[in-house]
N, C-alpha and C positions, 0 to 999 in steps of 0.2 A: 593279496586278495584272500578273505579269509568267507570260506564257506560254511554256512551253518545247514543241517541236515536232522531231520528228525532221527531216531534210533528206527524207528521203519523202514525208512529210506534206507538207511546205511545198511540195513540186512536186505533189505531186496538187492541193493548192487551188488553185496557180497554173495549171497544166495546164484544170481545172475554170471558173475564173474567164478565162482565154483562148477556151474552146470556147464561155464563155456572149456573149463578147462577140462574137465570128465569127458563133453563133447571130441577135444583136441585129441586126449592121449589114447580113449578106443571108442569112439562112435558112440558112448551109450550117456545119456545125460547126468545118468545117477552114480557111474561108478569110474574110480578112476585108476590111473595106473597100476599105484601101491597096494590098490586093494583087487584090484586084477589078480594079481600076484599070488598077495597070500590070498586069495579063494581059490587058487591052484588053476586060473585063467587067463595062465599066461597068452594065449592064442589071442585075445579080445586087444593085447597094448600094441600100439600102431608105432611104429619107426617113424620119427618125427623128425623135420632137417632142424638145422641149425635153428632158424627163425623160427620155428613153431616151439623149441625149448624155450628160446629167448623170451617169446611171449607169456608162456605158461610162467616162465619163473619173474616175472614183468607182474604176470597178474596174482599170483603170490604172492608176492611184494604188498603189494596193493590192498589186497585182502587182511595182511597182516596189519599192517597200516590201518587200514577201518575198524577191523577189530579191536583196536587196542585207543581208537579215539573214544574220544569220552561225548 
């Protein structure tokens, strides 16, 4: 099955799937682990089990994936 998507589309998912992962790694929609970090924020990045790595690096995946579709 081969799905066609506007380039809107495909940035809102992407956009969407970026805010759910910033969501995941410390409660805030806009910022995410790595950059927790270096803004010296370490307090804000949340200990995450197994499945919620899995998912994050699932939605990575995915994101990298969209982005690089034409």
């Amino acid at each position: 099955m081969k799905l066609e998507m506007t380039t809107q589309e495909r940035d809102d998912i992407v956009l969407g799937l970026q805010i759910r992962m910033a969501v995941i790694e410390t409660g805030d929609p806009v910022l995410r682990a790595n950059d927790a970090i270096n803004m010296g924020q370490h307090k804000k990045v949340r200990a995450l089990s197994d499945d919620q790595r899995a998912l994050v690096a699932r939605y990575e995946a995915l994101v990298a994936k969209l982005q690089s579709a034409c």
